[in-house]
C-alpha positions as CSV (number, residue, x, y, z in Angstrom):
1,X,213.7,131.1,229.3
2,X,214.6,132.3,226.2
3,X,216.5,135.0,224.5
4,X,216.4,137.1,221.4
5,X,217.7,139.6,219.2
6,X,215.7,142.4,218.2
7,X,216.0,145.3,215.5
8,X,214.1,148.9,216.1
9,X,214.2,151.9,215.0
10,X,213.3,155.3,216.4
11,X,212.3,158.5,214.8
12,X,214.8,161.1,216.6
13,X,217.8,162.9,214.6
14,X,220.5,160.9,215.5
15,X,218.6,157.4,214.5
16,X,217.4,158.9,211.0
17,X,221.5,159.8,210.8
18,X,222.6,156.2,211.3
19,X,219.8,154.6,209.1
20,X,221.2,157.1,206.5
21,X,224.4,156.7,206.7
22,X,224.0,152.7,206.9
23,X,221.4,152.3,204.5
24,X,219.6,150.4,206.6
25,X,216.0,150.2,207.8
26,X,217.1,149.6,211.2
27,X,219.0,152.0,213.8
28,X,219.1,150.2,216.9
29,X,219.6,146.7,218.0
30,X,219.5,144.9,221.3
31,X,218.9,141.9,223.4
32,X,215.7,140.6,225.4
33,X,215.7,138.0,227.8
34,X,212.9,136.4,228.7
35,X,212.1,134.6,231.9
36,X,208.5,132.2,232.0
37,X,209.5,131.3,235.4
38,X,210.3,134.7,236.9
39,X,207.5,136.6,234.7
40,X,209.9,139.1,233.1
41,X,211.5,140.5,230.2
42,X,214.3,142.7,229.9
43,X,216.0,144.4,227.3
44,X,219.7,144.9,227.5
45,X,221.1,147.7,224.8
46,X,223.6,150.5,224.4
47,X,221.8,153.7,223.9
48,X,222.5,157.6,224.0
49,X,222.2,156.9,227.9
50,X,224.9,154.2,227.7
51,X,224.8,150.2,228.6
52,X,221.6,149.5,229.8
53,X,219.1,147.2,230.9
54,X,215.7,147.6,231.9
55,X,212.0,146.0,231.4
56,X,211.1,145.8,227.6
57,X,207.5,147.1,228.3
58,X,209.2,150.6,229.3
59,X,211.6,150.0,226.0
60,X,208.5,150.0,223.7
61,X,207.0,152.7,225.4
62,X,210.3,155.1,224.7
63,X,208.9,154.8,220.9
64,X,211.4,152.2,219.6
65,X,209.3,151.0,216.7
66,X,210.6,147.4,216.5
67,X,211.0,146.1,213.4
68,X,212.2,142.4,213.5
69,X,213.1,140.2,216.5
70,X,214.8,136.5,216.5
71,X,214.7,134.0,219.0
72,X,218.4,132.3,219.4
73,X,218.1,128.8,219.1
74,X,221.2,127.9,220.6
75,X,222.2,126.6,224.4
76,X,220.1,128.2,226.6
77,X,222.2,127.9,229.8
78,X,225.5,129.7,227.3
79,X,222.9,132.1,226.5
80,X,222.4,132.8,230.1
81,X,226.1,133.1,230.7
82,X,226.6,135.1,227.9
83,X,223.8,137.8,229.8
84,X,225.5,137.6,232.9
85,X,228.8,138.4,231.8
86,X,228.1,141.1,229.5
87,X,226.0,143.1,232.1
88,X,228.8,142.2,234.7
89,X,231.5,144.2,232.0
90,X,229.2,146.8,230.4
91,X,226.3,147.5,232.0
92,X,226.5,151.8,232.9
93,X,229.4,152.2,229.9
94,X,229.0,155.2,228.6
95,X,227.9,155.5,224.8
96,X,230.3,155.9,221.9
97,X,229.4,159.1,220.1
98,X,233.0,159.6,218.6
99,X,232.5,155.6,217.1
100,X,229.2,156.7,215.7
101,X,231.1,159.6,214.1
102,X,234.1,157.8,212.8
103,X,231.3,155.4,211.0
104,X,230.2,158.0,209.3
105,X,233.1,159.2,208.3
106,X,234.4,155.8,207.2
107,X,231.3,155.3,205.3
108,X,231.2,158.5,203.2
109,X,235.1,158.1,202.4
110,X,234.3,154.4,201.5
111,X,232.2,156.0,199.1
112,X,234.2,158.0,197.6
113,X,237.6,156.4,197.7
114,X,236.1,153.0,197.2
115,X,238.5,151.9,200.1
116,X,238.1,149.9,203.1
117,X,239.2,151.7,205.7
118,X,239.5,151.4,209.8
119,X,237.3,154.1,212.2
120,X,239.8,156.2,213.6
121,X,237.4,156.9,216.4
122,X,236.7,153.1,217.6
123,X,237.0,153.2,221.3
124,X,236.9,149.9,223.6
125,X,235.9,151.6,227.0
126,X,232.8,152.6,225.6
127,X,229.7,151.2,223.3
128,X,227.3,151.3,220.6
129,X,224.1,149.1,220.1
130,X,225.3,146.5,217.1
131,X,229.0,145.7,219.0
132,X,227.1,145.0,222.5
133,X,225.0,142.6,220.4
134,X,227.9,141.1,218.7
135,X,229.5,140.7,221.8
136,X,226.6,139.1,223.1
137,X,226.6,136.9,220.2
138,X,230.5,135.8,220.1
139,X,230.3,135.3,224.2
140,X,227.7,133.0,223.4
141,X,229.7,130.8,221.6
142,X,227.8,131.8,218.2
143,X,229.6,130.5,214.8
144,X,228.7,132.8,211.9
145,X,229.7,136.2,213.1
146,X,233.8,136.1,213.3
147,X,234.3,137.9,209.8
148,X,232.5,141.3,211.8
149,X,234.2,144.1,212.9
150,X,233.0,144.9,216.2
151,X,234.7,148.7,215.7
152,X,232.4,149.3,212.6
153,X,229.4,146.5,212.5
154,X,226.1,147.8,212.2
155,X,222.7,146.6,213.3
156,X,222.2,146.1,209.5
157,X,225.3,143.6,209.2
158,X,224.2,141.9,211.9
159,X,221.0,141.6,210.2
160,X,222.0,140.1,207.1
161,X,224.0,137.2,209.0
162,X,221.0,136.3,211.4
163,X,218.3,136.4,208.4
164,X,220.2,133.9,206.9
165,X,221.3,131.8,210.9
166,X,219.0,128.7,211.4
167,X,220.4,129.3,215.1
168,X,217.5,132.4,214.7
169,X,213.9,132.1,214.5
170,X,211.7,135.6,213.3
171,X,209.5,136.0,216.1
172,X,206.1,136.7,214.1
């Protein structure tokens, strides 16, 4: 078994918004698991449908273009637990448009202003792709990633901390 963190983009509206506004190459994130044993893999993310999970043939197929992908090289069976709880608290939450638009917001007055400022619109019931990851990530007992803001991290922050995370291995 393994798992893995993957970056995608995809070509609608809304994604070409966030890679805009985050300057990043990337507008989605997520997490596969993969089973040897059990012949699957499954792709857990937060989409425009919500917190989801479903087979990661039928992700590729909705025309994510993936981009980069890293295997976590860190305690499989915290991994594991780390899966289970995260779909046991978020799997069907809805998706945070209003967070998406306070990032925005924050970015373009950041900007401006040169401040760093809070999203007025972060909301805790709901989710966006790059805090389900990082809550993946911190459940798993992964150091590196307590400096992130899980109100206003993007897949791009989350990124820049992996690239540079012997705990992840590109997947070539």
């Amino acid at each position: 078994m393994r798992f893995i963190v993957g970056f995608s983009k995809k070509t609608h509206f809304f994604a070409r918004a966030i890679m805009w506004f985050t300057k990043s190459q990337f507008s989605h994130c997520y997490i596969v698991k993969e089973c040897d044993a059990c012949e699957s893999k499954n792709v857990l993310e937060a989409n425009s449908h919500g917190v989801g999970m479903g087979p990661y043939p039928v992700f590729l197929k909705e025309k994510a273009i993936v981009i980069e992908e890293y295997v976590i090289d860190h305690d499989v069976e915290q991994l594991n637990q780390a899966w289970d709880v995260i779909c046991l608290n978020r799997l069907h939450r809805p998706y945070s448009y209003m967070q998406i638009l306070g990032d925005a917001i924050v970015i373009m007055l950041q900007a401006i202003t040169g401040w760093s400022l809070p999203n007025p619109f972060s909301q805790r019931k709901k989710d966006v792709c790059s805090e389900l990851v990082l809550g993946y990530i911190r459940r798993s007992k992964i150091s590196g990633f307590e400096k992130l803001n899980a109100g206003t991290v993007s897949p791009e922050d989350l990124n820049k901390i992996i690239k540079g995370d012997e705990q992840f291995t590109l997947l070539e």
